[in-house]
FIDREN-785475 format. One record per residue (C-alpha): residue in one letter; x, y, z. Coordinates in steps of 0.5 Angstrom, whole numbers, padded with zeros to 4 digits, always signed. Layout:
<sites>
AXYZ ...
</sites>
This chain:
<sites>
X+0219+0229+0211 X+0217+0230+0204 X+0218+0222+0201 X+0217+0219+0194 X+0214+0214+0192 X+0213+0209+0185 X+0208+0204+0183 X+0209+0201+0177 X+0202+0198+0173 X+0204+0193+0169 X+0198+0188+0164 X+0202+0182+0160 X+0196+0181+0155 X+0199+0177+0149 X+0204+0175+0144 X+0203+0174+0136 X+0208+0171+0131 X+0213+0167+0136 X+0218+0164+0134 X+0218+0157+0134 X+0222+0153+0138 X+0220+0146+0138 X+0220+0140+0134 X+0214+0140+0132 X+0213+0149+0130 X+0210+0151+0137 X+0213+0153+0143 X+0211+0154+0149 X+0212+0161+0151 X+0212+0164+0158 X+0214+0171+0161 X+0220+0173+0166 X+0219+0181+0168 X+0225+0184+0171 X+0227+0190+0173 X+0233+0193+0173 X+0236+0186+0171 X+0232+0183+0178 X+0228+0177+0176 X+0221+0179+0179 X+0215+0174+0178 X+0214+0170+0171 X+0207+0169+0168 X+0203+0163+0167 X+0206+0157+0160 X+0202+0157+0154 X+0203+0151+0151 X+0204+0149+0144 X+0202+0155+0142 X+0205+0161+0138 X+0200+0166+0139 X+0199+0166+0147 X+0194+0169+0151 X+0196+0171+0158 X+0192+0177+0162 X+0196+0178+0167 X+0196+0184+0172 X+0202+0186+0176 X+0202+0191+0181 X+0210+0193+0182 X+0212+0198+0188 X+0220+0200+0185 X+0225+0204+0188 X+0225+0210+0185 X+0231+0211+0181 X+0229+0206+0177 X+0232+0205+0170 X+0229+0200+0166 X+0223+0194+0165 X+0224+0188+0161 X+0220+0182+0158 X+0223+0177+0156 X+0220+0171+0152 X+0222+0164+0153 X+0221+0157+0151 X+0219+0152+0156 X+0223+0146+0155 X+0224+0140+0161 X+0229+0136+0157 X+0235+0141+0154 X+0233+0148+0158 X+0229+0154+0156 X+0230+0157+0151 X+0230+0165+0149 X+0225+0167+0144 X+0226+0175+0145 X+0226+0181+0149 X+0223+0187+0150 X+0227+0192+0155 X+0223+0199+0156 X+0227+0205+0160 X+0223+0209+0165 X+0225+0216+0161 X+0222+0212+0155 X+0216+0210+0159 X+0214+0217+0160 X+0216+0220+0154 X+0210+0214+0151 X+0205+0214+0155 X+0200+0219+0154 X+0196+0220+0162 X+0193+0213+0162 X+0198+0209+0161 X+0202+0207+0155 X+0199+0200+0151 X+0202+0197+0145 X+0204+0192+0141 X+0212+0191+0142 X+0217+0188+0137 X+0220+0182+0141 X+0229+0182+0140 X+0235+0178+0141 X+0236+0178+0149 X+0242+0184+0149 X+0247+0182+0155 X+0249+0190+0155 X+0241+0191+0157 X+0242+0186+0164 X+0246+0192+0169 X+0244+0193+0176 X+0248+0197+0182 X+0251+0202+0185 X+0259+0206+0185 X+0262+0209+0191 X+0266+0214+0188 X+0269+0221+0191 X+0271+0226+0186 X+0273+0234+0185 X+0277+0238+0182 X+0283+0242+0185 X+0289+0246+0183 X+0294+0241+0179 X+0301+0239+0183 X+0305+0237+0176 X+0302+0244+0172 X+0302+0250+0176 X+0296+0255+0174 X+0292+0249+0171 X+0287+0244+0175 X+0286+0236+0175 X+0281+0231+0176 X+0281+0226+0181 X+0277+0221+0183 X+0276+0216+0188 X+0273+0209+0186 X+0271+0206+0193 X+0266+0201+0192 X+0260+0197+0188 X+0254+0193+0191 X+0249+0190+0187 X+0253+0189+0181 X+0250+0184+0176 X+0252+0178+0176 X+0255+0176+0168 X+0258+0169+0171 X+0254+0162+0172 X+0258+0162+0178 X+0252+0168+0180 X+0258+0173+0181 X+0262+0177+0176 X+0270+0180+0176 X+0268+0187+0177 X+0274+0192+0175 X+0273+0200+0172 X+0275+0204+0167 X+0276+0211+0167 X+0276+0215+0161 X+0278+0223+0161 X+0279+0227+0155 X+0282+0222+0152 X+0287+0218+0156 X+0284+0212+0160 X+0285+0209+0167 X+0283+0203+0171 X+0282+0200+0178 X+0284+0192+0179 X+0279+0187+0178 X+0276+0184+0183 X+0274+0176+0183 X+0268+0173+0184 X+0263+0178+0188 X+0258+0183+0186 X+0260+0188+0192 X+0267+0189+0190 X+0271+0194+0194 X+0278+0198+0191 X+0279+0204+0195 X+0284+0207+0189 X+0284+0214+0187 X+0286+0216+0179 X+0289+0224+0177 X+0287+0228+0170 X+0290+0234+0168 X+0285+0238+0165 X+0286+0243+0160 X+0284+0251+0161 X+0278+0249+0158 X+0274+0244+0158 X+0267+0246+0158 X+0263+0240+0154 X+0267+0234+0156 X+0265+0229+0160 X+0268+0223+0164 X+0266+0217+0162 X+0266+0210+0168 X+0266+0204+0165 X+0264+0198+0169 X+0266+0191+0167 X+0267+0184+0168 X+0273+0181+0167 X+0273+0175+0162 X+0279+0171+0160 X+0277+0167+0154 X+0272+0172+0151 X+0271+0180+0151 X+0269+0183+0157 X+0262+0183+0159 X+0259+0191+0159 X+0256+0192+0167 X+0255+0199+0166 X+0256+0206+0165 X+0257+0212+0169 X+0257+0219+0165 X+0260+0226+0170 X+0260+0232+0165 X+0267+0236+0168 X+0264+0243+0168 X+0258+0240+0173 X+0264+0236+0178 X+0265+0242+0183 X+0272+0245+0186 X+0270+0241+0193 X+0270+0235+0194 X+0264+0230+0192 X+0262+0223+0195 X+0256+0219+0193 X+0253+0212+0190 X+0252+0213+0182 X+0247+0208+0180 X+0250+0204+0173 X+0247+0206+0167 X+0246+0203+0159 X+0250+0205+0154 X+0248+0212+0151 X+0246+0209+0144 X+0241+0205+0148 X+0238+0208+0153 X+0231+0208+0149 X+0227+0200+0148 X+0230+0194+0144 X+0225+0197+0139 X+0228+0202+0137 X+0236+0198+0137 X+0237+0195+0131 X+0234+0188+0131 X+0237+0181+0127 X+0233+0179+0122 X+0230+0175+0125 X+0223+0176+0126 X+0222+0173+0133 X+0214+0176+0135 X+0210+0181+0138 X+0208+0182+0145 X+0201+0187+0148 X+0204+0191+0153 X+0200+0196+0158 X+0205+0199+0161 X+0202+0205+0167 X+0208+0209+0171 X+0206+0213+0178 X+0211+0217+0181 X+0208+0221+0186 X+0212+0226+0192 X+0209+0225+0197 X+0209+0230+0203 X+0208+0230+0210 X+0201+0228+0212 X+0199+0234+0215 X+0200+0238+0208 X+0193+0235+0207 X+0189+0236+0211 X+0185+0241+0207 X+0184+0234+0202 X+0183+0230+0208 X+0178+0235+0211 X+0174+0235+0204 X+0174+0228+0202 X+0171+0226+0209 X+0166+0232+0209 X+0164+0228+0201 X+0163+0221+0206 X+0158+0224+0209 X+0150+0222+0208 X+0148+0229+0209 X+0153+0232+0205 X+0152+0227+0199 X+0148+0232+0195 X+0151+0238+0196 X+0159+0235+0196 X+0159+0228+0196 X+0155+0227+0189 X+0159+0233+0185 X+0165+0231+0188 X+0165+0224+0185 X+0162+0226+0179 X+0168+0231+0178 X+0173+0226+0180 X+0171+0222+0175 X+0170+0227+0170 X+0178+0229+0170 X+0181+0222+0173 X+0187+0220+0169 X+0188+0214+0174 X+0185+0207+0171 X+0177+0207+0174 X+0180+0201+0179 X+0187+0205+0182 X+0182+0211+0183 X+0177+0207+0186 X+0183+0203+0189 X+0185+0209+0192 X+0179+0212+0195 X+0178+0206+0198 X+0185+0206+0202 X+0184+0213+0204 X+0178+0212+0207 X+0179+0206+0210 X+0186+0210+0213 X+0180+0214+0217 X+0176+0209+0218 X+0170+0212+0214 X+0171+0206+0209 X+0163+0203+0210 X+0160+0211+0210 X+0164+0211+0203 X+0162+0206+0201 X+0155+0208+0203 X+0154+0214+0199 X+0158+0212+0193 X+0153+0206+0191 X+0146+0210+0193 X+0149+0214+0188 X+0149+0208+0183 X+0142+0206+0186 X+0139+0213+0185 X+0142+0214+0177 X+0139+0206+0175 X+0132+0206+0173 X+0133+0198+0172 X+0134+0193+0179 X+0137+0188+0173 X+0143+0193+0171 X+0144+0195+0178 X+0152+0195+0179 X+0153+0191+0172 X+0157+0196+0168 X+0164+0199+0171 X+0163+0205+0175 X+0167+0208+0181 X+0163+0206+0186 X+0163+0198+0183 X+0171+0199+0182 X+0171+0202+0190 X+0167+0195+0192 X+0172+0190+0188 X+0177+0194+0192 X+0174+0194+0199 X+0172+0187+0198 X+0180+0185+0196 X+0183+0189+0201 X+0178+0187+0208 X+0175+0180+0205 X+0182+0177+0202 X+0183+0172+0210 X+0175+0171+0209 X+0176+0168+0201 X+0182+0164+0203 X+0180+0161+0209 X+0173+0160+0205 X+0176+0157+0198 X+0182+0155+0200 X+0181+0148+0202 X+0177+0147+0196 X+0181+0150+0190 X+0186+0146+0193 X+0183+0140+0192 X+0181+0141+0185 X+0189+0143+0184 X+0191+0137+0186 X+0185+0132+0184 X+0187+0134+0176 X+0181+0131+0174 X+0180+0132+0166 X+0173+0135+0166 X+0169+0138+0159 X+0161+0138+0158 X+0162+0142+0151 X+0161+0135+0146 X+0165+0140+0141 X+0170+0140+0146 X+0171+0133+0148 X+0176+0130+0141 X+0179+0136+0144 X+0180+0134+0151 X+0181+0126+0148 X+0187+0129+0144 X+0190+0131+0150 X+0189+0124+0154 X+0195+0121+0150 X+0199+0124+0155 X+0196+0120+0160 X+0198+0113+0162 X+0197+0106+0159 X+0192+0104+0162 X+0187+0111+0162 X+0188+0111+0155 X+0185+0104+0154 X+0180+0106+0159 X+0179+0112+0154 X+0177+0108+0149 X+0172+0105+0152 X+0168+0110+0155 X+0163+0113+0150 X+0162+0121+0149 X+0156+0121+0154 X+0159+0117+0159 X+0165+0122+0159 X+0160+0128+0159 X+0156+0124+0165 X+0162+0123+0169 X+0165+0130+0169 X+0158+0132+0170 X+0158+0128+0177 X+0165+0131+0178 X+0162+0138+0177 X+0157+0136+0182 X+0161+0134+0187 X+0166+0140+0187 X+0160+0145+0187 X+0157+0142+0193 X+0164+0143+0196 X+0164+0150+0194 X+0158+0151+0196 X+0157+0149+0203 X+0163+0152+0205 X+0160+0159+0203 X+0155+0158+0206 X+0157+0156+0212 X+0162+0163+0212 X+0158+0168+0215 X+0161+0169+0222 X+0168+0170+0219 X+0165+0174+0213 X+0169+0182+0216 X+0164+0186+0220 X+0165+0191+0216 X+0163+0187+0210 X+0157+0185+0213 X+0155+0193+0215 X+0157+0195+0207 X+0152+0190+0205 X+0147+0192+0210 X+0147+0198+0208 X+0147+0196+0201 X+0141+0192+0202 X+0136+0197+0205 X+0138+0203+0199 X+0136+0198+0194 X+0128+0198+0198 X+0129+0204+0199 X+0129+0205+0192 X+0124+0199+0189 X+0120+0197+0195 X+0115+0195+0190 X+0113+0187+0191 X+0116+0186+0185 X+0122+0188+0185 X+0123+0183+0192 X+0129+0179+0190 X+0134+0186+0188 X+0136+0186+0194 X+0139+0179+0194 X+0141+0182+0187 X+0146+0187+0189 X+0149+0183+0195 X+0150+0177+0190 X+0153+0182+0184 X+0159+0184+0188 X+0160+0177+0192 X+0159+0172+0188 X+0159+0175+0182 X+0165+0179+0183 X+0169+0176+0188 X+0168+0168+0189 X+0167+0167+0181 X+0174+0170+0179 X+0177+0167+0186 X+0175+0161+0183 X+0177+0162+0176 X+0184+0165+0177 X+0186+0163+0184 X+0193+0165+0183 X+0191+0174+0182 X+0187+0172+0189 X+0193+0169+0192 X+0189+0162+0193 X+0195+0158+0190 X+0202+0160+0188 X+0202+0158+0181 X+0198+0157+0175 X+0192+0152+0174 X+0196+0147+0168 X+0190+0146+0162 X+0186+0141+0165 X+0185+0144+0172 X+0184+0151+0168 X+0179+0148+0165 X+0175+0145+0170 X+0176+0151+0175 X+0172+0155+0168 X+0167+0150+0168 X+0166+0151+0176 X+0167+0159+0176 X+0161+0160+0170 X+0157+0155+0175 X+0158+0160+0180 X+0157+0166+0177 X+0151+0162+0173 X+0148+0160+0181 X+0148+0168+0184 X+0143+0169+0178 X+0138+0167+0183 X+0131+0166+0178 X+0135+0167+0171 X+0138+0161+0169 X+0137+0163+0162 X+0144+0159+0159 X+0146+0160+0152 X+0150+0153+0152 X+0146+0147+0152 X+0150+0143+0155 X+0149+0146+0161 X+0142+0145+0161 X+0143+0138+0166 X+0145+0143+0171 X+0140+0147+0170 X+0137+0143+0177 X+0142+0143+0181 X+0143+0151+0180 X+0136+0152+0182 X+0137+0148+0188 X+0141+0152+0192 X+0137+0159+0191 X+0134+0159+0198 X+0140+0157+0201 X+0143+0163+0198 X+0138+0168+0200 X+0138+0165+0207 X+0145+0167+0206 X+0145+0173+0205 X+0139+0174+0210 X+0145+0172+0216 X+0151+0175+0212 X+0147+0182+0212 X+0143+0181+0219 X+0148+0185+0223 X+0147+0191+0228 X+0152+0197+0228 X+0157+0196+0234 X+0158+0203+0237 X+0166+0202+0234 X+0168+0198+0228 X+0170+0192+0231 X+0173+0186+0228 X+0172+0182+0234 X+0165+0183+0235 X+0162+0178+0232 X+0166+0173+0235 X+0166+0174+0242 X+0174+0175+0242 X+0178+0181+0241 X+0180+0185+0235 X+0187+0183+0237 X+0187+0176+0237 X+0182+0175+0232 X+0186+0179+0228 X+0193+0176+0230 X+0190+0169+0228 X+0189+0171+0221 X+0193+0167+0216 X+0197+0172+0212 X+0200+0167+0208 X+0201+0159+0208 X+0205+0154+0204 X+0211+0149+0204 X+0218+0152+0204 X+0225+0149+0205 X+0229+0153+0211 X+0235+0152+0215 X+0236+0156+0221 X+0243+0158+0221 X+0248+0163+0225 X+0255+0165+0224 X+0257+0163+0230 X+0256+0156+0229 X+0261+0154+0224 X+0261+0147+0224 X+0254+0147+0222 X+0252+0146+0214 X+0247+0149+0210 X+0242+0143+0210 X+0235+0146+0207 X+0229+0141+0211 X+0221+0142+0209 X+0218+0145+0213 X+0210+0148+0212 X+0210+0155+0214 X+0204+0160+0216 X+0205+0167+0218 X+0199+0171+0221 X+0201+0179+0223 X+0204+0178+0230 X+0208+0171+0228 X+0211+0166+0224 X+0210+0159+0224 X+0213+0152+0222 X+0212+0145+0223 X+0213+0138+0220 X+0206+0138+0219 X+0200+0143+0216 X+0197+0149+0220 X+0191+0145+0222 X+0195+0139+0225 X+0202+0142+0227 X+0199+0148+0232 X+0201+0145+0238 X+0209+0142+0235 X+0211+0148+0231 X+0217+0153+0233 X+0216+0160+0231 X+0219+0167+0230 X+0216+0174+0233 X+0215+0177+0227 X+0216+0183+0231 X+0224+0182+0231 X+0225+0181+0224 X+0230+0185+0222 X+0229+0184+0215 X+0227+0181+0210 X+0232+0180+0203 X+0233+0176+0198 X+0239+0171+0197 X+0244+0171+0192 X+0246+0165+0187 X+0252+0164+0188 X+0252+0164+0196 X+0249+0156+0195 X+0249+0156+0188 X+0242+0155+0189 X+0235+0159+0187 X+0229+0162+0190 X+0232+0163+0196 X+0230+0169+0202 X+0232+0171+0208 X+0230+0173+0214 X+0234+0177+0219 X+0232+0177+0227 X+0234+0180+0232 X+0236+0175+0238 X+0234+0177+0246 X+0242+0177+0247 X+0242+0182+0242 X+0246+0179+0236 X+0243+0177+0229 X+0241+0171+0227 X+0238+0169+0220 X+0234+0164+0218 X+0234+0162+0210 X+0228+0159+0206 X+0227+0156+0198 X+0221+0157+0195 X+0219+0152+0189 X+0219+0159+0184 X+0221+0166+0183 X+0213+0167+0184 X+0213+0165+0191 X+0220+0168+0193 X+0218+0174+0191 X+0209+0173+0194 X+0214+0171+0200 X+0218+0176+0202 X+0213+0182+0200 X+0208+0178+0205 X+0214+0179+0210 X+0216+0185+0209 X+0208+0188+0209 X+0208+0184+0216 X+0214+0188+0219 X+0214+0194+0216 X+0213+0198+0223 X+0218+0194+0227 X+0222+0198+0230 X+0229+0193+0229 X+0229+0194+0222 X+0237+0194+0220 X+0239+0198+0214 X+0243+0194+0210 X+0245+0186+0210 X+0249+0181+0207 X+0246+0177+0201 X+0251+0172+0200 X+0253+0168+0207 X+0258+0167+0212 X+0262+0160+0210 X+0270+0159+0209 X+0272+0164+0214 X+0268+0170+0210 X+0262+0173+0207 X+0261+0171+0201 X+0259+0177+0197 X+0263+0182+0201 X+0269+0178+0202 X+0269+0181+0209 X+0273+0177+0215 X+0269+0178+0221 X+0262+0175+0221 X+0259+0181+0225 X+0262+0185+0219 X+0256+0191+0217 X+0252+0189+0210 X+0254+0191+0205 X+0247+0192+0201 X+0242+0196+0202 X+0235+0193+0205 X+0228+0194+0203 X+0230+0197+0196 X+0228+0192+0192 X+0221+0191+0188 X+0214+0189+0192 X+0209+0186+0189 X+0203+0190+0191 X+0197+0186+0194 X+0191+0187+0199 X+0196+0187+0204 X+0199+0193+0203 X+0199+0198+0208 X+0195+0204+0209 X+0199+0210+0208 X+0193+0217+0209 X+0199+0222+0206 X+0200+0217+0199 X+0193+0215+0198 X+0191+0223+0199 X+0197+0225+0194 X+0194+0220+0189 X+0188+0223+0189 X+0190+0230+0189 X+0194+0229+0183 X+0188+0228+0179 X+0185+0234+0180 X+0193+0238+0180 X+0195+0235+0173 X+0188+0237+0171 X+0188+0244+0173 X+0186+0247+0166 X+0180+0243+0165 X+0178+0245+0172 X+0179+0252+0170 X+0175+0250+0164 X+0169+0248+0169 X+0169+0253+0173 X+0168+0259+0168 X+0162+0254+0164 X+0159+0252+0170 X+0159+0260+0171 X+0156+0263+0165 X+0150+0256+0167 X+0148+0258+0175 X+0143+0264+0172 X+0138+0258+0171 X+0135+0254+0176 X+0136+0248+0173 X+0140+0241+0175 X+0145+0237+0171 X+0142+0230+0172 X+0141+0231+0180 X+0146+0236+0182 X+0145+0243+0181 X+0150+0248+0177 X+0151+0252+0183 X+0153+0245+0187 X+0157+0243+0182 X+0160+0250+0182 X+0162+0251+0189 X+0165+0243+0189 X+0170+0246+0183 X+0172+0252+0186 X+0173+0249+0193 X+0177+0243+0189 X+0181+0249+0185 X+0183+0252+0193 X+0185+0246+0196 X+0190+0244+0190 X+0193+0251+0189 X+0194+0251+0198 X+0198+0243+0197 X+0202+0246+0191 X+0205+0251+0195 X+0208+0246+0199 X+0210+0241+0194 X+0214+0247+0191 X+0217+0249+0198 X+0219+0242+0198 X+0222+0241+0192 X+0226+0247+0192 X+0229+0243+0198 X+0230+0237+0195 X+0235+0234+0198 X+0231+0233+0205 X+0227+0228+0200 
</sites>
């Protein structure tokens, strides 16, 4: 069966002209992004400070019927409470209609929050038309309004009075209200007479909240044109929409006359249908064939660079999936082979080898996240958390220290009158010692990886090393070997883990201003130690360091020499290293670690309360621990659950314990009942890192539930349905929701192969193009760079082929639309 798939791109860049909050003229602004009124991650806060700079990257896998993203604004305030600077609300059809085939990035005006814009959920209705009881000869409307789920919260309670309101051909009905819940259940059915004629006329559903000192809150639309209401009956869920005047962005709404500032969006949209796998196997064949050494010049070479050529996909989600597909097919390491031989073959200059962006650089920042994420973390998790948690205020720029002076007041009395004592160099000496201390910390721990580096990561840079000798075996070119390896792994792998720990999912928050600096300094010192014999530094002040830097250079080539000094095993194995089995090294990774609350709690034990007790969790892939104590000390005193019998893994409503950033996770238990552990996270950022996590880990469990309850079972009843029973089925729907998309991700053949197909599908013309030009060119026996027409040539047509087979059965599929 054909599925369909949606991933959302989303780069937070910067804001201009804010709004200031604060006393003092600033703010101190930070993002919330939601979908469909869903609070999915926040960015970091910068404070005092109008014009921020945030960079952020978020890869969103949403439902595919979703309705809108927002932005919205905020003021941090500890004091009084955050205060809304602005909002920006982007719905998918504007998305589409604004982006041009790579993605859509501009700077948006930011407006008042418009409560009508924060609608979520679903109705159940039953509806038809049929001959009239009351006026022979003409028909009526009826409808029944059955149910809700997932309606927007508009109380601070965390639920709402939900009612509908019916409008046809002028005359208006509504349903009873419903107190305190979002999954409202009603059951009542309304009749219309219809005139003869009524073609162009719709049927308006109206959902509200119910408010008795105030006008009722808008919570959504639903629009059926009476001449598409078939005569049968019809039942289905209808999400909620925006009203029709606004369905488009804040933007184009009338705003206040307020100027509250603009904020730099880069917005990317990939909705793909995906068929079954089988229905590519003509791509998959082709691509392997690509992969293969002795194919590379005849198919690999010209396929790459036509790929490149058409591609609208950014150069990273391109490079992202190939690397997913040939991981899929386990052909990842001869991939990744060809693709840089030919980088290494078009560089002339060993120093420019893979400095610039390229496919094959962008399919290795990739493979590196995906196979060596366990590795990063296990490597610089211990460090990056000691630098977290030191918070020690570091700086070597002499122009930069009144700055850091004027930050100190912050501190203590005592620090503040030590401040005064200290001279300029004896602070820049001391943070000098500081510098030093972490980077031996770093270091060391690097060095001492090798055996948990992944096999195939050492096999890639193996191969790596022995093409770039092939290339310049020259004496003086002895250390581009070390080079190559070094750019990719410590250039672009441990140098951005360490300066943004939260994108490689070191720490779950932003570094605050003094550990973001600190982290800058020992990123650059990294970066400037894989440098190997440049240590040419534009800032004076790194001069001091000067020393150290060269220290470490033949512990970095002894490095490489061990990390590259493998043996290709007859399979792929990640256990081979070790001694130990693929499944147990693997079952021992840890996925995921930190400190949750959680309370255990089941139906069945009524007299028991929610008490929500610290605990520290770590998950690896086949179970789920916690204990009192860290991983590393409570190994032997943990519980644990069985990853393979979570049922699901969900959110839980606010107003269920009037408290935020809690999840779910529903087991099956071996009696065959349901049982629920709850868990609070400290932010909506690690909630949300948490359940993606989980979700990936029991994607393929075989007792997943599709619905559940997101509220809990107190007072004799759940308190988002209602329901008396407590074995009551759900009355929401599981795994709907939005994924933060990561390495852990799981490896789809069919997706991966989609994605791939449609640059070549949306670019059939400019293929055609080609194909003619590339025609009129085969007389002669020349070559475009190192391939020949006449290869070129024959790699478009194939392309071509295989594009105009798969499109077949997407058009057989989609004529059966309703299978999907």
């Amino acid at each position: 069966m054909a599925s369909k798939h949606t991933t959302l791109y989303l780069r937070i860049a910067e804001a201009k002209n804010l709004l200031p909050k604060d006393l003092n003229g600033k703010s101190d602004p930070y993002c919330v992004i939601k979908v469909d009124n869903e609070i999915i991650s926040r960015t970091a806060t910068v404070y005092k400070n109008l014009e921020p700079l945030w960079g952020e990257e978020y890869t969103l896998h949403m439902p595919f019927g979703f309705q809108d993203l927002s932005v919205n604004v905020y003021d941090e305030d500890r004091v009084s409470g955050d205060d809304i600077i602005g909002s920006v609300s982007i719905t998918r059809e504007v998305i589409h209609q604004l982006s041009d085939p790579r993605g859509l990035e501009n700077w948006f005006p930011l407006q008042k929050l418009d409560k009508d814009w924060e609608i979520q959920g679903e109705i159940l209705l039953e509806y038809g038309i049929r001959p009239s009881t009351s006026e022979p000869g003409l028909y009526q409307f009826y409808i029944i309004v059955i149910e809700g789920r997932d309606l927007a919260p508009k109380d601070k309670t965390g639920y709402s009075d939900p009612y509908v309101a019916i409008a046809c051909l002028g005359d208006l009905k509504a349903t009873s209200r419903q107190k305190k819940t979002r999954f409202p259940e009603w059951n009542e059915i309304f009749e219309f007479d219809l005139p003869s004629v009524y073609d162009g006329e719709n049927v308006v559903i109206t959902v509200y909240d119910k408010d008795r000192l105030r006008a009722d809150d808008f919570m959504g639309q639903i629009h059926l044109p009476l001449s598409q209401i078939p005569l049968n009956s019809t039942k289905k869920w209808h999400p909620v929409a925006h009203k029709t005047e606004n369905r488009s962005t804040t933007s184009e709404r009338r705003g206040s006359k307020v100027d509250r500032g603009k904020i730099r969006l880069k917005i990317f949209l990939l909705e793909e249908v995906v068929l079954p796998v089988t229905c590519y196997q003509p791509i998959i064949d082709y691509l392997l064939q690509a992969a293969k050494p002795y194919k590379h010049k005849k198919i690999g070479l010209p396929f790459w660079m036509l790929l490149n050529d058409v591609r609208r996909l950014d150069l990273g989600e391109t490079g992202a999936a190939l690397v997913r597909f040939y991981l899929s097919q386990d052909s990842d390491i001869s991939f990744l082979d060809c693709i840089t031989k030919q980088d290494i073959d078009e560089t002339d200059d060993p120093n420019t080898l893979f400095r610039g962006n390229s496919l094959a650089s962008k399919a290795m920042d990739q493979y590196m996240k995906i196979i060596g994420m366990p590795y990063l973390h296990q490597t610089l998790n211990s460090c990056i958390e000691q630098v977290y948690s030191d918070k020690k205020l570091v700086e070597l720029d002499p122009h930069r220290v009144n700055s850091v002076r004027s930050f100190r007041p912050a501190l203590c009395n005592s620090l503040r009158h030590s401040l005064h004592k200290e001279s300029e160099s004896d602070f820049i000496q001391s943070s000098q010692d500081i510098l030093l201390s972490y980077m031996i910390e770093i270091m060391e721990a690097i060095y001492t990886s090798v055996d948990d580096c992944p096999l195939k990561m050492r096999l890639v840079f193996r191969n790596l090393t022995q093409r770039v000798k092939e290339k310049w075996p020259e004496i003086e070119h002895k250390d581009s070997p070390y080079q190559a390896v070094i750019g990719f792994i410590f250039l672009r792998f441990f140098a951005p883990a360490i300066l943004s720990p939260k994108l490689f999912g070191l720490q779950d928050h932003h570094p605050n201003r003094k550990t973001s600096r600190t982290l800058t300094l020992l990123a650059k010192l990294t970066q400037l130690i894989g440098n190997l014999t440049s240590f040419q530094v534009k800032e004076e002040w790194f001069q001091p360091l000067v020393p150290m830097m060269k220290s470490h250079v033949p512990r970095i080539k002894h490095y490489i020499d061990r990390l590259v000094s493998v043996v290709t095993p007859d399979k792929y194995t990640e256990g081979v290293s070790s001694g130990r089995s693929l499944t147990e090294k693997e079952n021992s990774i840890i996925l995921r670690q930190g400190v949750l609350h959680k309370c255990r709690y089941h139906p069945k034990r009524l007299l028991r309360s929610f008490v929500f007790k610290k605990r520290f969790f770590w998950l690896t892939r086949n179970s789920l621990h916690y204990s009192k104590t860290s991983a590393d000390d409570g190994v032997r005193r943990s519980k644990y659950l069985d990853a393979t019998m979570i049922c699901a893994v969900e959110k839980l409503d606010y107003g269920a314990l009037g408290k935020s950033n809690i999840g779910q996770i529903i087991l099956k238990t071996p009696e065959g009942d349901q049982d629920i552990l709850y868990f609070q996270a400290k932010d909506v950022n690690e909630l949300t890192s948490w359940i993606s996590t989980l979700r990936k880990t029991c994607h393929y469990n075989k007792y997943l539930v599709p619905y559940y309850h997101p509220g809990v079972y107190k007072n004799d009843k759940w308190s988002c349905c209602h329901k008396i029973k407590s074995t009551a089925p759900g009355c929401n729907q599981t795994y709907h929701g939005v994924i933060i998309g990561d390495w852990q991700d799981s490896l789809d053949t069919g997706r991966e192969a989609q994605i791939i197909l449609s640059q070549f599908s949306q670019s059939l013309d400019k293929l055609h193009e080609k194909e003619k030009y590339l025609k009129d060119h085969t007389s002669s026996n020349g070559k475009t760079g190192s391939v020949s027409p006449q290869s070129q040539l024959e790699v478009v047509r194939n392309v071509i082929t295989i594009v105009n087979t798969i499109q077949k059965d997407h058009d057989h599929y989609q004529q059966g639309e309703e299978t999907l």
